[in-house]
Structures are given as structure tokens and as C-alpha cells.
N, CA, C and O of each residue as an XYZ file, in Angstrom:
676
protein
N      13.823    -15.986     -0.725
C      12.711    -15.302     -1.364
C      13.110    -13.878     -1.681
O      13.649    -13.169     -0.830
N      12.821    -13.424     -3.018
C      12.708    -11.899     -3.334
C      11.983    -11.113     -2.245
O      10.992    -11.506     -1.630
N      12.755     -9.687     -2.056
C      11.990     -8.994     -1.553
C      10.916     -8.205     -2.433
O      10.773     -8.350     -3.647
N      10.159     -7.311     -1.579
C       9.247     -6.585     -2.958
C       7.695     -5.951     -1.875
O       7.175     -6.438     -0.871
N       7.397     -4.790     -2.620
C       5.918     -4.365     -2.381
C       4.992     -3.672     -3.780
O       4.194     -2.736     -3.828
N       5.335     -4.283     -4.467
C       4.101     -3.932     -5.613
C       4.763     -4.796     -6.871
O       5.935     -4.596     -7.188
N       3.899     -5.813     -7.600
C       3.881     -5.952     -8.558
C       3.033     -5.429     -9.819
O       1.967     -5.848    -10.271
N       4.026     -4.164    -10.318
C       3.632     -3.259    -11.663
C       3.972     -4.083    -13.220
O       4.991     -4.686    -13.555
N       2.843     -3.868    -13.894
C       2.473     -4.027    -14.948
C       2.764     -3.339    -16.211
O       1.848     -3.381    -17.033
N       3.741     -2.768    -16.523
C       3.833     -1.549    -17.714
C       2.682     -0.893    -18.330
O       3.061     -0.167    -17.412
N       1.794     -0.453    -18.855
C       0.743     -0.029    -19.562
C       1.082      1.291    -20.142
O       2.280      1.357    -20.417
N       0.498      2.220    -20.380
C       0.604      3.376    -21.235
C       1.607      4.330    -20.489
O       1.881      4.191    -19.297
N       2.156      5.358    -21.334
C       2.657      6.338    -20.528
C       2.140      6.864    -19.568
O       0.922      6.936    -19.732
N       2.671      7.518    -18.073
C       2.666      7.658    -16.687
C       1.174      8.866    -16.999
O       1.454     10.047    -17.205
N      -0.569      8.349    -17.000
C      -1.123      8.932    -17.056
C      -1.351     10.451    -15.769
O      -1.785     11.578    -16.009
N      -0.831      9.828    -14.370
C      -1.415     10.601    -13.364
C      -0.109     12.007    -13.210
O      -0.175     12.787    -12.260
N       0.699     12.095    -13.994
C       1.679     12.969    -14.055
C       0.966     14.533    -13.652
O       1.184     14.952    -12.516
N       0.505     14.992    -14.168
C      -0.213     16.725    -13.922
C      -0.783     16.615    -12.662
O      -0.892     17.688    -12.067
N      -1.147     15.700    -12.130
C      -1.794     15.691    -10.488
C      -0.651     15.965     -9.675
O      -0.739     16.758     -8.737
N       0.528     15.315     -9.984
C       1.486     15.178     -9.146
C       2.196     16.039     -8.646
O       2.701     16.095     -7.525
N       2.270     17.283    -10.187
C       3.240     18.145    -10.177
C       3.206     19.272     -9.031
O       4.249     19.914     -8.904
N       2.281     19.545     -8.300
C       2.351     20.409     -7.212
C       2.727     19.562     -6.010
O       2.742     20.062     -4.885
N       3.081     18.074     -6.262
C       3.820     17.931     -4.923
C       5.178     17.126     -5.116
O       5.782     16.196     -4.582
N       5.357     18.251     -6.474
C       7.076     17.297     -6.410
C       8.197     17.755     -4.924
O       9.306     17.309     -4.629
N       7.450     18.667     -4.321
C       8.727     19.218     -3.412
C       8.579     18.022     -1.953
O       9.089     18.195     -0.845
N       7.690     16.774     -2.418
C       7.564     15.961     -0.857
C       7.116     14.372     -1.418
O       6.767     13.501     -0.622
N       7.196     14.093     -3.235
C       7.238     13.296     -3.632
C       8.160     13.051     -4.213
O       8.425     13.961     -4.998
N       9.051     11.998     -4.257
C      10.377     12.324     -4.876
C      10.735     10.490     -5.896
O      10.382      9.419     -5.402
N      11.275     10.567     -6.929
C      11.263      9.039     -7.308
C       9.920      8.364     -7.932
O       8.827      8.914     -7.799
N      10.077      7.170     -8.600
C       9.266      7.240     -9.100
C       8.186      5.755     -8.850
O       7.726      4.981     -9.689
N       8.059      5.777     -7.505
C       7.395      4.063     -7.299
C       5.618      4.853     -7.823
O       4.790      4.209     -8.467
N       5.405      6.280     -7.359
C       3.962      6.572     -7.819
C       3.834      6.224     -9.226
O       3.053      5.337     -9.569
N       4.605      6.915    -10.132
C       4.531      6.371    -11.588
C       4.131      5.005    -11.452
O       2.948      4.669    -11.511
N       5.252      4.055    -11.240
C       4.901      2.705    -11.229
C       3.685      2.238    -10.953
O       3.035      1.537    -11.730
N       3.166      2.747     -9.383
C       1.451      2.551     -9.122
C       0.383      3.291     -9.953
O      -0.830      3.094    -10.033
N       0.964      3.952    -10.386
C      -0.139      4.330    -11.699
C      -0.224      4.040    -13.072
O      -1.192      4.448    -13.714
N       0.992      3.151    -13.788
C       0.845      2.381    -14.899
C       0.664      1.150    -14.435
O       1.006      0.211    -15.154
N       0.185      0.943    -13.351
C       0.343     -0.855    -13.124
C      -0.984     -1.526    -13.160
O      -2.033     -1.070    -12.705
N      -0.809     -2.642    -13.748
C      -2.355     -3.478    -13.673
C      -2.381     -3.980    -12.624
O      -3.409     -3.749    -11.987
N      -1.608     -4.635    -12.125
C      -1.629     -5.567    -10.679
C      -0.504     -5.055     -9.671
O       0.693     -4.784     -9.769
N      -1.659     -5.052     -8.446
C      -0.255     -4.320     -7.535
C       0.091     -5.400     -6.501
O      -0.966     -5.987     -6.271
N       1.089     -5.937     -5.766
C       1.253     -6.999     -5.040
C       1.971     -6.327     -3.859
O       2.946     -5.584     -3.973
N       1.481     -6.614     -2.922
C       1.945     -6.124     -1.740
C       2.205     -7.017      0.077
O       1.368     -7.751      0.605
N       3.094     -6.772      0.462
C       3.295     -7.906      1.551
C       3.591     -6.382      2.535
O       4.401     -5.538      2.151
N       2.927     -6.257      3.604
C       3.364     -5.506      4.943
C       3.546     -6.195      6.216
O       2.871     -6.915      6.951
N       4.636     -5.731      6.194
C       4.669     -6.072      7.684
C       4.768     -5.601      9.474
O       4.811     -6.187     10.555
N       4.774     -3.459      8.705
C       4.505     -3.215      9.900
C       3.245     -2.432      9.982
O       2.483     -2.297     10.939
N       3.192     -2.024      8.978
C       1.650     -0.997      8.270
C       0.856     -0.960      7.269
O       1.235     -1.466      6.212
N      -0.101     -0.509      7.339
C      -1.038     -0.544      6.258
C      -0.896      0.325      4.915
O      -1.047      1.540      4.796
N      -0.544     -0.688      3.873
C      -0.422     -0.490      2.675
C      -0.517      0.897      2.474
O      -1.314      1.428      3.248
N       0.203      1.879      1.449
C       0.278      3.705      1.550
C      -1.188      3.899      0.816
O      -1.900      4.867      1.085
N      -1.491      3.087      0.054
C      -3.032      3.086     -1.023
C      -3.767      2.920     -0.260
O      -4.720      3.514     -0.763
N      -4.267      2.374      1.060
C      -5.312      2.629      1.649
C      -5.612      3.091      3.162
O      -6.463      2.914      4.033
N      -3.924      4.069      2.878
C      -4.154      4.425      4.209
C      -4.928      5.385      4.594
O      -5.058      6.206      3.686
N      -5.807      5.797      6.029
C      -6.592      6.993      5.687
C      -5.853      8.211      6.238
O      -4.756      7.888      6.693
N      -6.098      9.389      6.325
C      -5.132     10.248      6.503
C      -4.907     10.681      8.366
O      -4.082     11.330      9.009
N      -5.695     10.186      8.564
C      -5.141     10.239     10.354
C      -4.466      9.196     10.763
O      -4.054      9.147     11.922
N      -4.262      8.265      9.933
C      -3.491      6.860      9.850
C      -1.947      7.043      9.622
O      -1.003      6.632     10.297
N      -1.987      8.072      8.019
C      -0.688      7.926      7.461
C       0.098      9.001      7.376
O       1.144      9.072      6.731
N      -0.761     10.463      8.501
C       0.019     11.761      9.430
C       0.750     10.517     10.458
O       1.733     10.073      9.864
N       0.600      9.992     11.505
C       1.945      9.752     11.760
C       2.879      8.694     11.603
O       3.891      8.599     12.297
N       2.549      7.863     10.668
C       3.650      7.374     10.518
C       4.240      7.656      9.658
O       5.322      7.069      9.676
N       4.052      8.636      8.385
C       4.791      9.396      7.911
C       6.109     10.557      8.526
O       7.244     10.824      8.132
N       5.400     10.944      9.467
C       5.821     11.410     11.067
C       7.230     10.630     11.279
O       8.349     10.884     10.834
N       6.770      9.603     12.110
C       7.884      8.839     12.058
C       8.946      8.505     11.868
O      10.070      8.534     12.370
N       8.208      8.031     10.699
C       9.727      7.607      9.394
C      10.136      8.863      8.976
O      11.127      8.638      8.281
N       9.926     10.122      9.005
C      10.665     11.026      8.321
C      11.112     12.056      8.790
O      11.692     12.956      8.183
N      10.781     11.959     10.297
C      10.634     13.089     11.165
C      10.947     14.525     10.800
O      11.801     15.306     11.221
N      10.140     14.617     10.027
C      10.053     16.045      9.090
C       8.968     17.133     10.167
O       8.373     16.680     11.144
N       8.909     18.264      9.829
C       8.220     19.571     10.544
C       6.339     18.861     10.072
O       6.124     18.263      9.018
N       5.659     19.037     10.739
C       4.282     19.222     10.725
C       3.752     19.317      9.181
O       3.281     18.456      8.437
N       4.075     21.019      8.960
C       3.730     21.024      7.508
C       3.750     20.438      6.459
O       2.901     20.394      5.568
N       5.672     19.523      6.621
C       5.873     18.768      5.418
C       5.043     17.272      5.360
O       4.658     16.730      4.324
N       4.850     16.694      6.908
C       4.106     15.914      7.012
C       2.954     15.925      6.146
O       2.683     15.245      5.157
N       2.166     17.105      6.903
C       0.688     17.214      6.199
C       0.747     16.986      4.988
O      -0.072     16.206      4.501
N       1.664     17.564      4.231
C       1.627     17.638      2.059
C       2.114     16.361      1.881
O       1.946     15.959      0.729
N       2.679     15.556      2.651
C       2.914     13.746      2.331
C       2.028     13.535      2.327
O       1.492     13.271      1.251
N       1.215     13.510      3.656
C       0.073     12.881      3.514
C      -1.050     13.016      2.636
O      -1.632     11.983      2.305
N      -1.604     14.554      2.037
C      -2.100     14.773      1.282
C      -2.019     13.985      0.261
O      -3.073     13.491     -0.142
N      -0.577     13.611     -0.524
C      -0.104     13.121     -1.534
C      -0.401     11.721     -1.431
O      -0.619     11.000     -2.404
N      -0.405     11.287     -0.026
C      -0.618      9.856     -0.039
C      -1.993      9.258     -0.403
O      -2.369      8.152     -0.789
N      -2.852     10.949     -0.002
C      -4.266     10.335     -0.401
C      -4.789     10.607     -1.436
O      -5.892     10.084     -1.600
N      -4.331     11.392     -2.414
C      -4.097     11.209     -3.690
C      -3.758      9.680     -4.443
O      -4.271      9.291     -5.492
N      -2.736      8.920     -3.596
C      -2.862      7.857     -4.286
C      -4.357      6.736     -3.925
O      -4.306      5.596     -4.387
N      -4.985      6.950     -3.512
C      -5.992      6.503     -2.650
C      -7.049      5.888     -3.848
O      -7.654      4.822     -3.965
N      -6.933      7.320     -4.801
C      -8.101      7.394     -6.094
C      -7.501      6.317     -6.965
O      -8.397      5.619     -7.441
N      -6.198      5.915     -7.366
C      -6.000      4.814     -7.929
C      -6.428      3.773     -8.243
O      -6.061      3.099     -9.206
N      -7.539      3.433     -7.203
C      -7.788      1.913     -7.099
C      -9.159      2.048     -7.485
O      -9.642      0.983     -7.869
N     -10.064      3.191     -7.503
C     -11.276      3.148     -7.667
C     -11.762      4.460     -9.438
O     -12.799      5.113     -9.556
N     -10.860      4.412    -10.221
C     -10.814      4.644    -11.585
C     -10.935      3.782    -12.251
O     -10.132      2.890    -11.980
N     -11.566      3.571    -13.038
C     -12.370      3.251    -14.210
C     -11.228      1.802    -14.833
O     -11.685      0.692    -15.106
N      -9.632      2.197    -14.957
C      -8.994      1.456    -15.494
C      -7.979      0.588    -14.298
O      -6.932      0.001    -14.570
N      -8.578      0.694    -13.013
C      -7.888      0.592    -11.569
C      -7.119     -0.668    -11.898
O      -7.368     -1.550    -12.720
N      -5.963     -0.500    -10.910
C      -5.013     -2.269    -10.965
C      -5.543     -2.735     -9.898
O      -5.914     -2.081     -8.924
N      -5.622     -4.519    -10.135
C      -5.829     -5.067     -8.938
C      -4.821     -5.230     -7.612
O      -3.712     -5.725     -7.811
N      -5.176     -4.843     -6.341
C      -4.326     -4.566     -5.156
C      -4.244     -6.227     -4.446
O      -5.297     -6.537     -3.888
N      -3.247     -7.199     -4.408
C      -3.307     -7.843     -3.986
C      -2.477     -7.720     -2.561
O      -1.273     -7.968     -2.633
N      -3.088     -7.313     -1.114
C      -2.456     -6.530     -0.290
C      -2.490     -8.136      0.879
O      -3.509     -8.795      1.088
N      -1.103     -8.434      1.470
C      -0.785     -9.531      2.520
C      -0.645     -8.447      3.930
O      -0.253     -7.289      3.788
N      -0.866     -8.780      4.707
C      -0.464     -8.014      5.930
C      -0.578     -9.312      7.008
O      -1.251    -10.307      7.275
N       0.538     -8.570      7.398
C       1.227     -9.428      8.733
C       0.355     -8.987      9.916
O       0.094     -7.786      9.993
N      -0.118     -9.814     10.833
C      -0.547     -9.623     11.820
C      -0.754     -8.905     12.828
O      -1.827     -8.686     13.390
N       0.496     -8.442     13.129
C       0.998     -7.252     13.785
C       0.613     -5.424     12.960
O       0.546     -4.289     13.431
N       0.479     -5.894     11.844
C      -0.267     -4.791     10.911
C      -1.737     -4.557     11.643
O      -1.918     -3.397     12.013
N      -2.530     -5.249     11.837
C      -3.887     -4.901     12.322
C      -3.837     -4.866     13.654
O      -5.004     -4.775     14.034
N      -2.936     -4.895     14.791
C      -2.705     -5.010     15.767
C      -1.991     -3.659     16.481
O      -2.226     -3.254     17.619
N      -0.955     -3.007     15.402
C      -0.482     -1.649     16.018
C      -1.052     -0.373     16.128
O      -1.564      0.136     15.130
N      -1.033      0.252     17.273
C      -1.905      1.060     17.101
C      -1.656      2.418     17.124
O      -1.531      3.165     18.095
N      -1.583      2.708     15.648
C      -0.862      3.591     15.004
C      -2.207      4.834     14.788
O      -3.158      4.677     14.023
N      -1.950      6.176     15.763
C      -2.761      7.580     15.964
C      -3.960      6.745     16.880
O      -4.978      7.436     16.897
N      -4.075      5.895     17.387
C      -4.840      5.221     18.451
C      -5.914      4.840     18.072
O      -6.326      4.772     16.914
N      -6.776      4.383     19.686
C      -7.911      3.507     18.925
C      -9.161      3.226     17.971
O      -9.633      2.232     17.420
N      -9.624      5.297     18.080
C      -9.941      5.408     17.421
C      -9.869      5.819     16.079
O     -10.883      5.775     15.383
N      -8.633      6.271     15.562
C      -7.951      5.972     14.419
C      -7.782      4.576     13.614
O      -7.822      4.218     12.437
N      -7.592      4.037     14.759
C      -7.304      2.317     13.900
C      -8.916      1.921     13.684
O      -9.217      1.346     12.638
N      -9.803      2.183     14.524
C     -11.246      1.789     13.890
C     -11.463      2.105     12.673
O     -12.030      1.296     11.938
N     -11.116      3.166     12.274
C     -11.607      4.158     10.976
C     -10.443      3.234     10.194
O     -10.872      2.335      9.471
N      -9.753      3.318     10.245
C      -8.829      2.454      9.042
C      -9.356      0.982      9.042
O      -9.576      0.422      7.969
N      -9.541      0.408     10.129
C      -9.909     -1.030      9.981
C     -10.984     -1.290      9.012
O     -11.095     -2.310      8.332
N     -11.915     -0.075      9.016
C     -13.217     -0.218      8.694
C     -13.263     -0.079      7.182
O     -14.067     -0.686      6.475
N     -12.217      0.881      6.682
C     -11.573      1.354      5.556
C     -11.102     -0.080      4.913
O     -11.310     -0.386      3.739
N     -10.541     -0.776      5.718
C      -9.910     -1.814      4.786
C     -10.866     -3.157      4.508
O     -10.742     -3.994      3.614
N     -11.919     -3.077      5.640
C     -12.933     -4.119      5.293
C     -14.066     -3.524      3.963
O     -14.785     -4.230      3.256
N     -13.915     -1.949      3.928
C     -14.711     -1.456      2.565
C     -13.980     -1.834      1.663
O     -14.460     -2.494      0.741
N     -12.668     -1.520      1.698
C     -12.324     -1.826     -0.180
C     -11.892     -3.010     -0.302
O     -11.481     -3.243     -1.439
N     -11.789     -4.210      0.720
C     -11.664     -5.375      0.588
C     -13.139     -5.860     -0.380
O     -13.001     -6.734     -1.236
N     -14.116     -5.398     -0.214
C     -15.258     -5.820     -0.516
C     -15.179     -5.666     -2.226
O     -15.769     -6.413     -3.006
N     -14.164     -4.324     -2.675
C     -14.089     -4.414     -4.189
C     -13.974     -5.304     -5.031
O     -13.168     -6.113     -4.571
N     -14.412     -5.707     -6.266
C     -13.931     -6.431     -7.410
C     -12.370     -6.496     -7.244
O     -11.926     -7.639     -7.353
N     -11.377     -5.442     -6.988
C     -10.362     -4.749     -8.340
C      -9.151     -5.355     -6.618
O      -7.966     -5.033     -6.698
N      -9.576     -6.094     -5.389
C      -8.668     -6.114     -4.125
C      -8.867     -6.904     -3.771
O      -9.935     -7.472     -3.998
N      -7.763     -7.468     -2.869
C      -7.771     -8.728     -1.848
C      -6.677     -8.475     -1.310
O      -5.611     -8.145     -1.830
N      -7.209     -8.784      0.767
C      -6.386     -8.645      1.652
C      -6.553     -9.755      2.349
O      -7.601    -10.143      2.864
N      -5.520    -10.262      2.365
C      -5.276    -11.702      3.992
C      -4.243    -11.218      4.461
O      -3.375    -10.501      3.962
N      -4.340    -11.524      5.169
C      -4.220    -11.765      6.535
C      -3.101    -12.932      7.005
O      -3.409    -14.111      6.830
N      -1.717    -12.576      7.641
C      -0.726    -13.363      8.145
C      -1.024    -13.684      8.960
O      -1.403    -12.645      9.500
N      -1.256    -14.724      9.867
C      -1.490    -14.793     11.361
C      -0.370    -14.894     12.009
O       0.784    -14.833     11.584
N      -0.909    -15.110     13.437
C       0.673    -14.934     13.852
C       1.297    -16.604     13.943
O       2.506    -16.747     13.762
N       0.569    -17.645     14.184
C       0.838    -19.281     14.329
C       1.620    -19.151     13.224
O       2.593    -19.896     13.345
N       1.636    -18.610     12.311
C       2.748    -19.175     10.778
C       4.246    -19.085     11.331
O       5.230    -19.757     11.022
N       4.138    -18.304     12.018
C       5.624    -18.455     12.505
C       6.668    -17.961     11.793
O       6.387    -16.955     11.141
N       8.117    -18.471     11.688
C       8.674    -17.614     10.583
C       8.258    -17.762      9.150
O       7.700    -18.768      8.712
N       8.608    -16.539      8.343
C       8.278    -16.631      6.600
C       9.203    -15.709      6.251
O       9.888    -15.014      7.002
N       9.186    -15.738      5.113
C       9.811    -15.052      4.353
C       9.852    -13.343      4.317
O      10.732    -12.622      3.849
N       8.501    -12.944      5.024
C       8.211    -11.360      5.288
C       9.095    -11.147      6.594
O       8.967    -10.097      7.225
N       9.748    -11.863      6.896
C      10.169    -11.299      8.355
C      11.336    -10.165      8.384
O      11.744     -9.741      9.465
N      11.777     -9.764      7.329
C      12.483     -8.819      6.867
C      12.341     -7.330      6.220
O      13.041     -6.393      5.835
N      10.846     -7.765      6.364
C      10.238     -6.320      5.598
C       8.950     -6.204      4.984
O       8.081     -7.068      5.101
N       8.797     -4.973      4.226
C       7.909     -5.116      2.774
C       8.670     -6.363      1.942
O       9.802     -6.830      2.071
N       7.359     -6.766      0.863
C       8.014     -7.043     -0.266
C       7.658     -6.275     -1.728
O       6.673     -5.537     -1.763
N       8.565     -6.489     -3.044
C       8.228     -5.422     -4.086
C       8.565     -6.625     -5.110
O       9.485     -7.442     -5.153
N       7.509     -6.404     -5.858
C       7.328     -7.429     -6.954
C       7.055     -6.888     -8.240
O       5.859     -6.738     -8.489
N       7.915     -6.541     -9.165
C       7.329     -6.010    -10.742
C       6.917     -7.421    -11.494
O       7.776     -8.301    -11.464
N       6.206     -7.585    -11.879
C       5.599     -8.487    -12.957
C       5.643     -7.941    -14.893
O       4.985     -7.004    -15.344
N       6.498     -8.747    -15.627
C       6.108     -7.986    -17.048
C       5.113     -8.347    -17.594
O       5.059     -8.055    -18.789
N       4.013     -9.053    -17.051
C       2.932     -9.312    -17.974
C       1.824     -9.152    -17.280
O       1.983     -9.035    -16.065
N       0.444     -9.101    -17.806
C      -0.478     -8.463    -17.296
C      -1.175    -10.130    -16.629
O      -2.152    -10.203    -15.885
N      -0.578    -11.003    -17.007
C      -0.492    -12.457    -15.881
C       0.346    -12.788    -14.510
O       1.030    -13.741    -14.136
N      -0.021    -11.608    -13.981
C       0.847    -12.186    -12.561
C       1.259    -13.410    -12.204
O       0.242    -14.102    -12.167
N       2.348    -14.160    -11.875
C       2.666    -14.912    -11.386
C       1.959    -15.476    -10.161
O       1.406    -14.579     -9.525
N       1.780    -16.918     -9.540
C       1.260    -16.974     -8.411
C       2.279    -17.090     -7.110
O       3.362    -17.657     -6.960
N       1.395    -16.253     -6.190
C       2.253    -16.039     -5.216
C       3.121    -16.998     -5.037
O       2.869    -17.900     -5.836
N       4.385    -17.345     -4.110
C       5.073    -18.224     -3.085
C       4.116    -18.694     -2.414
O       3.217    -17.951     -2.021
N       4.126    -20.234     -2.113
C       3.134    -21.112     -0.954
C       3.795    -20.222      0.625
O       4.872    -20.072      1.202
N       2.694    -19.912      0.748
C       2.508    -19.521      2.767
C       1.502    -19.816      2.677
O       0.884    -20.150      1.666
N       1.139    -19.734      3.836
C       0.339    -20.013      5.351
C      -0.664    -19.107      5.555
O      -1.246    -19.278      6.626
N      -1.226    -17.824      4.609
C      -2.354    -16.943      5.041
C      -3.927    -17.800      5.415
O      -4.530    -18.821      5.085
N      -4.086    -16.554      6.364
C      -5.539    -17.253      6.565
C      -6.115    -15.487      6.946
O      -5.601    -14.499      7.468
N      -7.467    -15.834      6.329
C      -8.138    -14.315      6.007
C      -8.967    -14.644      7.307
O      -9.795    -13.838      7.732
């Protein structure tokens, strides 16, 4: 199986560009472009919650983490991350088709009451038109995510249908 975490859609030139520009010094590359011309976004996690809906006491530390950068630089990631947040709820939004592995709703990433507030976060925008999240359990046993994210570009505004697994929401 391909790896992959977003299947992007081409559409117009990179509209969200002027938002960005005050955080080119902690955004670097261009997967935001991609999430902002894309009609359909496809996403498989397997250790965390998707960067689009993370909330920001969620995605201070594991930004942390992975980058073990000073405090400050943290904070302006994260900022940036919640900037991408507005994506999904604009007027011309792509649909988020978000998989998460089990162990995703299970780690408890800035603690318990952090993970409430995100949990709660993801049962709101699950409720959108424009999203859909299931849920890996853990009985599936091995799959194909056991290696990572996955990242999926699509060229047509007809996504392909997923690979047969085993989700259950």
C-alpha cells in the first residue's frame, strides 16, 4: 500500500498565501499550499490527531516534541497550526476524510483534560457536512497504517475509494 496523509485536489492558485506570510520563519514547504487548494483531504493517523483539527493545547506539545524547538518557536507553530483550522469551515472548504488509529484517541497527549477538549473538538466537526472520522480499532490487527501517516494526492475532484480495511466508527 501507498503511503500518504492528504489527498489534494488542484483548484485555483494558492488562495491563503498573504495569511501565511508572517509565519514563513516556522512554516516552511509547501503541504499548507496543498491543504488550501485541495477539494478533498484524505488522511490516515496513526499516532495523533490530524494538524487541521488540532486544538492548540493539543498541538503546543507535540509540536514540542517532534521539534524540540525553544517555547517561543513552539508557540508561532502552533499559532500557524491553528490558522489551518479555518480551512475546513470557509465557504469553499475541502472535504476532510480523517482515519485514526486507535491509539490516536487513547494517547494522552497535554493530559486529561486536554484530551477532553480535543475529543470534544473532534466529535463537533465530525458532525459537519464537509468531514468524516473513523475510527481504527484495535481487533483489526495488522494494516497497512502500521508504518505511519498516509498522503494521498488525487487529480480529480473524484476521489478514488479508499483501500478495503476494517474501520469501525
Amino acid at each position: 500500500m501507498r503511503s500518504g496523509s492528504a489527498c489534494c485536489n488542484s483548484r485555483q492558485a494558492h488562495r491563503g498565501a498573504a495569511g501565511w506570510e508572517s509565519y514563513n520563519d516556522v512554516v516552511q514547504g509547501n503541504y499548507v499550499a496543498l491543504e488550501d487548494e485541495a477539494v478533498s483531504i484524505r488522511s490516515f493517523q496513526s499516532q495523533i490527531i490530524p494538524g487541521l483539527r488540532q486544538i492548540e493545547p493539543y498541538s503546543r506539545p507535540v509540536i514540542g516534541a517532534i521539534t524540540g524547538e525553544p517555547d517561543e518557536i513552539v508557540a508561532r507553530r502552533a499559532q500557524a497550526r491553528g490558522l489551518r483550522r479555518a480551512l475546513l469551515t470557509r465557504t469553499d472548504a475541502p472535504h476532510l476524510h480523517a482515519a485514526l488509529d486507535g491509539t490516536v484517541l487513547h494517547r494522552q497527549i497535554g493530559g486529561p483534560a486536554v484530551m477532553q477538549a480535543q475529543l470534544v473538538e473532534l466529535y463537533k466537526v465530525a458532525r459537519s457536512d464537509n468531514v468524516t472520522i473513523q475510527h481504527l480499532s484495535f481487533d483489526v490487527g495488522a494494516h497497512a497504517g502500521l508504518e505511519g501517516r498516509f498522503v494521498r494526492c488525487c487529480p480529480s475532484r473524484q476521489a478514488p475509494a479508499p483501500p478495503p480495511a476494517r474501520f469501525r466508527s
